[in-house]
Residue, then its C-alpha position, 0 to 999 in steps of 0.5 A: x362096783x362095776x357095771x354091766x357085764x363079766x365080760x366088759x370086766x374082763x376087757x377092760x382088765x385087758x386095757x389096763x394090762x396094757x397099761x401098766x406094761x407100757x414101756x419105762x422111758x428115762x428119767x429125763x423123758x418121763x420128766x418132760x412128758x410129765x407135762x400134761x396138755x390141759x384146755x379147759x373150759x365151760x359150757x354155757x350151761x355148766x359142763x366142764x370140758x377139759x381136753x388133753x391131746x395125746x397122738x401116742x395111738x389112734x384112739x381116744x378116751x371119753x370120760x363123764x364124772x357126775x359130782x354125785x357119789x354113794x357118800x351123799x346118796x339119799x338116807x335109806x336108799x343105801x347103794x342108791x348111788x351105784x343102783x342109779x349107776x346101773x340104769x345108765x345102760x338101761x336106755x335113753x331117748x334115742x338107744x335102747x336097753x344096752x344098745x349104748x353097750x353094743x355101740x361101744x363094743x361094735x366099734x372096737x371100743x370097750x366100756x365101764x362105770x363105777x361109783x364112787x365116794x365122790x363121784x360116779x364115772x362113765x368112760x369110753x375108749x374107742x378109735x379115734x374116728x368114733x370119737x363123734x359117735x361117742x359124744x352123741x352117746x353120752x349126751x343123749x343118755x344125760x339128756x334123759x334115761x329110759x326109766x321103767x319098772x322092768x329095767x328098775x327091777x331088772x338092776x335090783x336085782x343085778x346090784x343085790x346079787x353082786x353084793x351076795x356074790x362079792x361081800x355076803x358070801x365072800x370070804x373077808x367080803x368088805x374087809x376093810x374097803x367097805x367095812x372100815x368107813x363104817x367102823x371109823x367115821x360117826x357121821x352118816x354120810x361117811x358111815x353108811x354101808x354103800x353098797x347097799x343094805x338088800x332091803x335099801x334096795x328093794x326100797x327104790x322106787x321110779x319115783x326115787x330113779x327119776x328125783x336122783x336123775x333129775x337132781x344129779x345128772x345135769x351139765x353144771x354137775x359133770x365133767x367131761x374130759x377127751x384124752x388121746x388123738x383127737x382133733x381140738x377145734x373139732x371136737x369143741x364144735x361137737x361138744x357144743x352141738x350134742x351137750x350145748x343145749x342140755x338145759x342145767x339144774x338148781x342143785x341141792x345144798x350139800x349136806x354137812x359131811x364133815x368128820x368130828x374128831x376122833x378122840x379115843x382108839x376104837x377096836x373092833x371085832x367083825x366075825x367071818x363064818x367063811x375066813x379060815x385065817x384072822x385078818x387085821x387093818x388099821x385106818x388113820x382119819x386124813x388131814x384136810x384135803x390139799x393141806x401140807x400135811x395131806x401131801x405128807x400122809x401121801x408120802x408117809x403112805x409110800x414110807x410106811x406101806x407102798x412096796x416091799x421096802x416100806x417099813x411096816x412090810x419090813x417088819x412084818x413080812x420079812x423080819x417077822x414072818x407074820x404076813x405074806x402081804x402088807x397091803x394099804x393106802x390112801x382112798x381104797x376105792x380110788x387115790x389120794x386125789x379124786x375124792x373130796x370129804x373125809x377119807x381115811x389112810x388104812x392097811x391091812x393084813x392076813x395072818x396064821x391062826x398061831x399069831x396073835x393080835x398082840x404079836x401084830x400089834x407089838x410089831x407095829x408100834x414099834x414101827x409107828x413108835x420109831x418112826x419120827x427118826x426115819x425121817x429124814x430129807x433122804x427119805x422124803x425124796x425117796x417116797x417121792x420118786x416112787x410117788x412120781x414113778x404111780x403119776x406117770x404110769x397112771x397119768x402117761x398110760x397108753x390109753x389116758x384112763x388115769x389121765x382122765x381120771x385125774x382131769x376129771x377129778x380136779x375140774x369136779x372138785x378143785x375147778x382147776x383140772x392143771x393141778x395134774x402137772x403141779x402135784x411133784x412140785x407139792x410134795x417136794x414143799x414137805x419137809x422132814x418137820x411138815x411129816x413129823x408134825x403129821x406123824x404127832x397130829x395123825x399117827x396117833x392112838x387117838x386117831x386110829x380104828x382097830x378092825x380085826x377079823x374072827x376067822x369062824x372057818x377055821x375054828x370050826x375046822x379045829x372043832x371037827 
């Protein structure tokens, strides 16, 4: 779900190429510097503000999260959330339709946006000497959008054929990260489809455009964090002047989005007129967010699915030849951190047309069925180097976009964006029997949602 235009795609796929070739320090290094440099504080009128220094290179990123997501986006207005994320770049009070594109970009920067469950994010990185100009930016399109027909009509328009592009007409389009949640959760908020029905679409109004602005994108419901070379006391003296006096908004109750309990497997069967080869995934509903037991489904993430040493990629892959690929994990349009409702733990697989669902099945089980007995204090320690190892390449790449991220995330949802330097110390409280007693909770039939992909492509190609 991103933004604006192929090319800021592509740009920002460059940043994070960079990133993830940032260069590996010891383990004595990374340890120190996974201590991340965290000031946080409130403006008078809500906006929560979290700097964090980091003069590894001249630039700086810029990052506003809104505590608005698709999960609680208006009731048929379905991929409201991720059209309202469109008209951001549509104009504001003092720049133009797609000058704050071209401001960025002028400036040597690059740019994007995304919507997610919880959140809808904006972000900036540009030379650190730009950092005002980016503030004054950001402010001037939470103040107030340019909010027209045409540009309505213009993102409409934009949004529908990006859901025709990368789901409609898109083999396995939506399997699983957009079909599962509507598959395995009950409650509507957790069910919808949100990337948004085209007749939801054409639906939306001015009148909605102006209600979602209004109610959502005020300062006592967003998170602005400043990660990279900057300097601290000027950098508060602007962020008080462009977004100081932003007045605030009476927000709305929450709805009610908890999850009832899933009593009974559920399976599933979505047929794909453009798949040539049957594909499965399997999700699990999480413990409570912060829990001992969801530091333990993180871990049991690792063991299970992450690397080509997991478990289930074992079987699968190598002693059973049934897929090229085991891929999964906790939160597929994120991470384990920067959500706040109910969220699901999946993966997924292709296979060949000679394998059966029970061959999967089979092998699966008997790894879900072992599974008690590989844990050990071994192998929990194990999953944490490798949890710890994803912390640093996002929390210590070279331009801050995990950083912020997760600063964002935790001042949203927690309030207390210093959990960033705590969460090693988090899953290293789990023991071998706090992950047993998720395993017998969690990893169970009962919990468990079964969606499997009929490849009509390949039936068809048998009946020419």
């Amino acid at each position: 779900m991103k933004t604006t235009s192929k090319k800021l795609f592509f740009l920002v796929l460059a940043v994070l190429a960079l990133i993830s070739c940032a260069d590996k320090k010891d383990e004595k290094e990374e340890t120190a510097q996974f201590k991340v440099p965290v000031e946080y504080y409130k403006l008078d009128n809500g906006l929560k503000v979290i700097l964090s220094q980091d003069k590894t290179s001249p630039t700086v990123i810029i990052a506003v999260y809104y505590n608005i997501g698709f999960r609680i986006e208006p009731k048929e207005r379905t991929g409201f959330a991720h059209l309202f994320e469109h008209m951001m770049f549509q104009g504001s009070k003092n720049l133009g339709k797609m000058e704050f594109v071209k401001l960025i970009q002028q400036n040597g920067g690059v740019l994007n946006g995304s919507t997610r469950f919880d959140f809808t994010n904006y972000f900036e990185i540009v030379p650190s000497h730009k950092l005002e100009t980016m503030l004054w930016a950001e402010a001037d399109r939470m103040r107030g959008l340019d909010i027209t027909q045409e540009n309505l009509t213009n993102q409409q328009g934009v949004v529908k054929n990006e859901v025709k592009v990368n789901v409609l007409n898109q083999p396995y389009g939506g399997f699983p990260w957009l079909d599962m949640p509507q598959y395995a959760n009950s409650n509507w908020y957790n069910a919808h489809n949100f990337y948004g029905d085209l007749e939801d679409l054409d639906a939306a109004n001015l009148e909605d455009v102006a209600s979602f602005f209004k109610t959502y994108y005020s300062p006592n419901n967003a998170a602005l964090s400043i990660v990279g070379d900057f300097e601290t006391a000027e950098t508060k003296e602007w962020i008080q002047k462009y977004f100081g006096n932003i007045p605030s908004v009476k927000l709305p109750p929450q709805p009610d989005i908890t999850e009832p309990k899933q009593e009974k497997e559920k399976v599933f069967v979505k047929n794909d007129s453009l798949a040539n080869k049957p594909a499965i995934a399997l999700a699990y509903h999480m413990p409570e967010r912060n829990s001992p037991e969801y530091y333990a489904m993180g871990l049991l993430d690792q063991i299970l699915v992450q690397g080509d040493n997991s478990l289930l990629a074992q079987k699968l892959e190598k002693d059973k030849g049934y897929t090229s690929g085991v891929s999964g994990g906790i939160n597929y349009l994120g991470n384990m951190f920067n959500y706040k409702g109910p969220m699901l733990w999946m993966y997924n697989l292709t296979y060949d047309n000679e394998t059966s669902q029970d061959d999967i099945l089979m092998a699966i089980d008997e790894v879900m069925n072992g599974l008690k007995a590989e844990i050990t204090q071994e192998t929990i320690d194990k999953a944490i180097i490798k949890i710890r190892s994803q912390l640093y390449d996002d929390i210590g790449g070279t331009f801050g976009l995990g950083r912020a991220d997760l600063l964002c995330s935790f001042a949203l949802f927690d309030d207390n964006p210093e959990r960033i330097n705590t969460l090693e110390d988090e899953f290293k409280k789990i023991t071998p029997e706090i992950v047993k007693k998720t395993i017998d909770e969690y990893l169970v039939d009962t919990n468990r949602t079964i969606l499997t992909v009929n490849p009509l492509l390949a039936d068809n190609e048998k009946t020419q």
